[in-house]
BAFI-3210 file (N, C-alpha, C; in Angstrom, 3 decimals, decimal comma, padded with zeros to 6 digits):
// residues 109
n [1|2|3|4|5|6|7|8|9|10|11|12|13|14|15|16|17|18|19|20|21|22|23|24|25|26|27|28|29|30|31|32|33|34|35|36|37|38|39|40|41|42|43|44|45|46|47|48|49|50|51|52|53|54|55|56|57|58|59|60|61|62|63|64|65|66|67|68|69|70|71|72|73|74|75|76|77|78|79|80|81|82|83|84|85|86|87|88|89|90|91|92|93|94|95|96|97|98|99|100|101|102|103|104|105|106|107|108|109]
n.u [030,106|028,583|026,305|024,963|021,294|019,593|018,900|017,080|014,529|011,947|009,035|006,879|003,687|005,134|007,819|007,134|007,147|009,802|011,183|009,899|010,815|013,264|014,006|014,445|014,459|011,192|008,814|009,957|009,212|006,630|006,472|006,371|004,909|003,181|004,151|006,139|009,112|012,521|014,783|017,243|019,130|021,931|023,413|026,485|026,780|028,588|028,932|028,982|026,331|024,133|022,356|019,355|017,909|015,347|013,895|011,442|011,170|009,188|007,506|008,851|009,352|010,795|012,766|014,556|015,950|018,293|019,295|017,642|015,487|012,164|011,243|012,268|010,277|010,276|010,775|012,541|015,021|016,290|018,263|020,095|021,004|019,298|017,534|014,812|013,463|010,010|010,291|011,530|014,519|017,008|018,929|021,942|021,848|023,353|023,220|024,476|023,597|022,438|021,292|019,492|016,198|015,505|013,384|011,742|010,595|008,956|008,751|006,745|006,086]
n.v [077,266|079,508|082,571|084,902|086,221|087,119|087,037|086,169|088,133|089,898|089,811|092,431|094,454|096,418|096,127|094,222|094,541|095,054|092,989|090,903|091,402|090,730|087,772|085,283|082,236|082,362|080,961|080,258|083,108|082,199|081,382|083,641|086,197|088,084|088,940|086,811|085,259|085,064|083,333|084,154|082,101|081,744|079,281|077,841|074,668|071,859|071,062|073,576|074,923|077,049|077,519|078,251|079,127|078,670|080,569|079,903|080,505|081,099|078,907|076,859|075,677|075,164|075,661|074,697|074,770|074,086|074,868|076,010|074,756|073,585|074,777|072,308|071,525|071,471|070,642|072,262|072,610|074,033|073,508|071,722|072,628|072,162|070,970|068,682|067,290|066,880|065,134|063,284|063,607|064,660|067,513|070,338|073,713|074,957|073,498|070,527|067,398|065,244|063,451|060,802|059,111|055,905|053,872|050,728|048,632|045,786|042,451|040,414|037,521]
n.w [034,417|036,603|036,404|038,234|038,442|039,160|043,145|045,567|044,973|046,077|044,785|043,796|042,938|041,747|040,816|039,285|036,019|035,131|036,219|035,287|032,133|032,587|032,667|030,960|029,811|028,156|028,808|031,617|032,534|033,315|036,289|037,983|040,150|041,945|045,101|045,539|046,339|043,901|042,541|039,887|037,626|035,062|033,009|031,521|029,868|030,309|027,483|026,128|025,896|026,497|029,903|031,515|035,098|037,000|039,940|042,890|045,782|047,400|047,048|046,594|044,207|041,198|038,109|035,225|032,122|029,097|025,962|025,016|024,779|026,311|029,255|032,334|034,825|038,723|041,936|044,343|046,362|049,173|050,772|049,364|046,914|044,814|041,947|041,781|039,016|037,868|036,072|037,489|037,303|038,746|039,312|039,626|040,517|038,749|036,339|036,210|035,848|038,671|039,069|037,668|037,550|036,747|035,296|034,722|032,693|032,996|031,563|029,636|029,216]
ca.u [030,110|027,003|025,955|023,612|020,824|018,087|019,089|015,787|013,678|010,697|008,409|005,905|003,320|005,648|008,480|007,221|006,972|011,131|011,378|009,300|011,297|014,742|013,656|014,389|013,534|009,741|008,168|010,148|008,199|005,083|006,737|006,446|003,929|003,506|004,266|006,925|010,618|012,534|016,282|017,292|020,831|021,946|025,092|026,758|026,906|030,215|028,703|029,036|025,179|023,182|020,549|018,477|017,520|014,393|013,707|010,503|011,964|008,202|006,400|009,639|009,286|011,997|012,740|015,302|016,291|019,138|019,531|015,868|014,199|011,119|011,701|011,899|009,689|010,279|011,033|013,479|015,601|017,011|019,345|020,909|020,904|019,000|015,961|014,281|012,253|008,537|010,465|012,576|016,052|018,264|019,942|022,440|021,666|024,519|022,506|024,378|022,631|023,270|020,307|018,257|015,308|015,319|012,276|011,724|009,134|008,723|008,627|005,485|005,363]
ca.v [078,585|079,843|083,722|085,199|087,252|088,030|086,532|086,241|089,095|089,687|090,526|093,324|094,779|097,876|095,764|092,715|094,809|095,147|091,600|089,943|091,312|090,289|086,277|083,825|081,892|082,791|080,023|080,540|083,677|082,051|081,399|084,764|086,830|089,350|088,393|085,437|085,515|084,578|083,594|083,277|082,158|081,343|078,646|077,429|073,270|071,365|071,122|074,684|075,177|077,911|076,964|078,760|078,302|079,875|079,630|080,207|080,254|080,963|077,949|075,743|075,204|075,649|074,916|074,285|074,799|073,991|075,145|076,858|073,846|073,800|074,558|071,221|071,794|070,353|070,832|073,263|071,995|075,161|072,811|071,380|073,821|070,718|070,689|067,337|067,545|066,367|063,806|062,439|063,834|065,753|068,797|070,716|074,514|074,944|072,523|069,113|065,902|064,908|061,523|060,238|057,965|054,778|052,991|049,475|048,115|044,084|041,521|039,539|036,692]
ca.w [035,011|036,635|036,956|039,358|037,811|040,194|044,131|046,348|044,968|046,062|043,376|043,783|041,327|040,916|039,902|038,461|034,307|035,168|036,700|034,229|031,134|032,119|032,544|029,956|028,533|028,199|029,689|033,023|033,537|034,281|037,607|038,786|040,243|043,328|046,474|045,719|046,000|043,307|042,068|038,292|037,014|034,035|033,144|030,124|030,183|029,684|025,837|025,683|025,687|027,698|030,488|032,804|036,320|037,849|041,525|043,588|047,362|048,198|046,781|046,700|042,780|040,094|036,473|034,772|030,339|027,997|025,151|023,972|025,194|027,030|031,162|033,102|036,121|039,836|043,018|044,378|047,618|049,751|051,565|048,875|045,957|043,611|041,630|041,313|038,001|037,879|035,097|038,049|037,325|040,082|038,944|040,550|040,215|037,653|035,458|036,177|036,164|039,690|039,342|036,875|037,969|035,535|035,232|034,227|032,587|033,618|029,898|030,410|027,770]
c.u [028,671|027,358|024,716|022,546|019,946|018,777|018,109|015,275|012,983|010,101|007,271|005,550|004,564|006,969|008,724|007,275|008,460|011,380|011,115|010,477|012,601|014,939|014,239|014,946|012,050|009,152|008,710|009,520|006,710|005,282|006,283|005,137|004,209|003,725|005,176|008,133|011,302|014,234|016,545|018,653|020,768|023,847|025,612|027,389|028,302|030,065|028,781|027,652|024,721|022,026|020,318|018,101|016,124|013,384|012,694|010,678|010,675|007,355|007,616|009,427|010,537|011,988|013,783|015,274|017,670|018,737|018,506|015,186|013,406|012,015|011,015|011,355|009,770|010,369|012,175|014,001|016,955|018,285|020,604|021,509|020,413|017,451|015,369|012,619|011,210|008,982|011,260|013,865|016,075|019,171|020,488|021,938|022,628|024,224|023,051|023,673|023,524|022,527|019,131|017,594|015,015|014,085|012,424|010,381|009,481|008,447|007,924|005,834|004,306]
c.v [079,061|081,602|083,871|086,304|087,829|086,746|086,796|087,589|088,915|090,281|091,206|093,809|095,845|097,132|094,557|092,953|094,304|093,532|090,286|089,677|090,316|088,833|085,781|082,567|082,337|081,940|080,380|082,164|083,502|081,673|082,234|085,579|087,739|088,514|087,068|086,246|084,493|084,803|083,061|083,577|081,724|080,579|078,318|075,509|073,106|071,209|072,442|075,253|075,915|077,390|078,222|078,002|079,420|079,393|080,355|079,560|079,989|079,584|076,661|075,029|075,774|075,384|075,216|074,312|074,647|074,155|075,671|075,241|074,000|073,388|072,991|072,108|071,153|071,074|071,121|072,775|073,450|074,842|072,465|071,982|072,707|071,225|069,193|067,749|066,584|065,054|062,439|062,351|064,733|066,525|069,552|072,457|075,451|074,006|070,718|068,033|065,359|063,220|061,424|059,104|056,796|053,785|051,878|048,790|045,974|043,809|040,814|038,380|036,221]
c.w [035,201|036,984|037,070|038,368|038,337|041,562|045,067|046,192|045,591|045,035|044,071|042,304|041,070|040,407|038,768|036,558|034,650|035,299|035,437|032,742|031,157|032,483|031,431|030,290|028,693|028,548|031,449|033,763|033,714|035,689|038,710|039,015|041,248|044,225|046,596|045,848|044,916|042,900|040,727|038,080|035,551|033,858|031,674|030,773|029,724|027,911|025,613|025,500|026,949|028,349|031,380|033,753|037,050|039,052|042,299|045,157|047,657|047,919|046,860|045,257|041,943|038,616|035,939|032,755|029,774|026,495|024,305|024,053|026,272|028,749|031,525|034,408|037,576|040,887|043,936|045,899|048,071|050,247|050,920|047,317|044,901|043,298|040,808|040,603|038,284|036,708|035,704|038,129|038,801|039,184|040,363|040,140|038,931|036,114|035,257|036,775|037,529|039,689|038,221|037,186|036,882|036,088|034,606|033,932|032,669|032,142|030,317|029,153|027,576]
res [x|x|x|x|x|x|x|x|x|x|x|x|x|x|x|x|x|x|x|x|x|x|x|x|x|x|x|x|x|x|x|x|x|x|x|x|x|x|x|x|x|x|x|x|x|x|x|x|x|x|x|x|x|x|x|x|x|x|x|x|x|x|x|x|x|x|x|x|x|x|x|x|x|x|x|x|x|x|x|x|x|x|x|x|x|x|x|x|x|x|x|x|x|x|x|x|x|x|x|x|x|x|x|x|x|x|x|x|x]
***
């Protein structure tokens, strides 16, 4: 279940004190500043665990948290409602894992 909590603000100085507070987790408001737009949800995972979603329409950045862990950071896709983290996952804006990038390291002997 996802709910909406801010839907393309724009942030100005006069409302960014208001804007700022009602964020969390506290890392996701270093996102914000004047002059961006910005959308923040919040979902509960099929584990029953709370995430955040916090979305910068203007720069095309997002981030992503479960459960009081540190925001994943990536890249916010308007088209498809996904944020592909800087770690290489795909999220859906609801917080499911839509792709995880698996790396391989080569066995030399």
């Amino acid at each position: 279940m996802m709910k909406t909590l801010l839907k393309h603000v724009l942030i100005t100085p006069r409302n960014y004190p208001r804007i700022y507070s009602r964020i969390v987790p506290q890392d996701q408001r270093e996102a914000i500043r004047a002059g961006i737009i910005v959308s923040h949800y919040t979902f509960n995972t099929r584990l029953g665990q709370t995430g955040y979603v916090i979305v910068s329409h203007t720069t095309r950045r997002a981030g992503i948290s479960f459960a009081g862990e540190p925001t994943q950071w990536g890249v916010w896709s308007e088209e498809t409602g996904t944020i592909q983290t800087d770690g290489g996952r795909l999220y859906s804006r609801v917080g499911e894992l839509v792709f995880e990038a698996v790396t391989q390291t080569e066995e030399r002997p």
